[in-house]
C-alpha positions as CSV (number, residue, x, y, z in Angstrom):
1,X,0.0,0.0,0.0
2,X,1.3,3.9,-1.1
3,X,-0.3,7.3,-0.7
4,X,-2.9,7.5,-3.5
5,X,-4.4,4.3,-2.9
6,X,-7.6,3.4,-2.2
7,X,-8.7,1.1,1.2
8,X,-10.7,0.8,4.1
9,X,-10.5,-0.8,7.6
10,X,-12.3,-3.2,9.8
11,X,-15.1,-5.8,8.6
12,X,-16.9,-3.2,6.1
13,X,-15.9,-2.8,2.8
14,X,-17.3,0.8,3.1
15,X,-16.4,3.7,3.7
16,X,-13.6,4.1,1.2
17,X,-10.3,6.5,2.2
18,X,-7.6,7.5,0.1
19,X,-3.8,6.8,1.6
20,X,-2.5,10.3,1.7
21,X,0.9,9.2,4.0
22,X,2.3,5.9,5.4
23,X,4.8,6.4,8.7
24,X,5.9,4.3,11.1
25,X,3.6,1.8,10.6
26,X,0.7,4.0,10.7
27,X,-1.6,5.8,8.2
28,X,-3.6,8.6,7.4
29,X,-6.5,8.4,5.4
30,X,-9.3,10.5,4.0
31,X,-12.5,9.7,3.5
32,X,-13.5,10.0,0.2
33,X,-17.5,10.2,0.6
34,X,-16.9,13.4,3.5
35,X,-13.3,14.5,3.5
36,X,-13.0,13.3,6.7
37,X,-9.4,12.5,8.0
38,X,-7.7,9.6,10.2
39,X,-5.0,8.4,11.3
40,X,-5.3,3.9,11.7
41,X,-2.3,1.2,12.4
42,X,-1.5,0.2,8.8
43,X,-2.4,-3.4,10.2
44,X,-6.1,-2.1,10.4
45,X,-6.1,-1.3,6.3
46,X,-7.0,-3.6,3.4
47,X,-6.2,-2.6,0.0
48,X,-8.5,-2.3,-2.7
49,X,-7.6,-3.9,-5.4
50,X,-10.5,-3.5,-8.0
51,X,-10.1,-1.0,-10.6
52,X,-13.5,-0.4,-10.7
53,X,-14.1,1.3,-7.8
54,X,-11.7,3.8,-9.0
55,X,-14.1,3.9,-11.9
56,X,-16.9,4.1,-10.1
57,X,-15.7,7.3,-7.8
58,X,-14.3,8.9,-11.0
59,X,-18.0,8.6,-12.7
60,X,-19.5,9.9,-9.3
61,X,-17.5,13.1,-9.0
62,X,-18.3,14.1,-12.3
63,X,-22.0,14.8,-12.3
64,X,-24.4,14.2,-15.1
65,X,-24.9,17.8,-17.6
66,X,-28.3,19.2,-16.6
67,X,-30.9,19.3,-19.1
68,X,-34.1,21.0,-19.9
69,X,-37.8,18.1,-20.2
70,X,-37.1,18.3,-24.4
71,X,-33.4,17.7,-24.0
72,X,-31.5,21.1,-24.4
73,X,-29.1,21.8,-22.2
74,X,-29.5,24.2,-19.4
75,X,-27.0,26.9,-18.8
């Protein structure tokens, strides 16, 4: 595991955090739903290794172009 990757901790596959440092055998992540920081023994974290759920938070964070009822885009 690096900064940049994506993991989470304990029994639940959710939430998701982002690695921002690794040091001395600890972590800090941030969650990627709120922003929210922590700090968790590196013991605690499992990788994620799908790529899609990189594609799935990229497709997320990019929201959908609003549109008028016949189609046209609003400004």
């Amino acid at each position: 595991m690096q900064p940049g990757d994506l993991c989470h901790h304990g029994t639940n596959a959710l939430p998701l955090y982002r690695v921002i440092w690794i040091h001395d055998g600890k972590a800090w992540l941030r969650d990627v739903n709120n922003g929210a920081d922590s700090v968790v023994s590196l013991d605690r974290c499992r990788a994620c290794g799908d790529g899609d759920v990189e594609q799935d938070l990229d497709a997320r964070a990019k929201p959908a172009p609003l549109t008028w009822p016949d189609g046209t885009p609003r400004p």
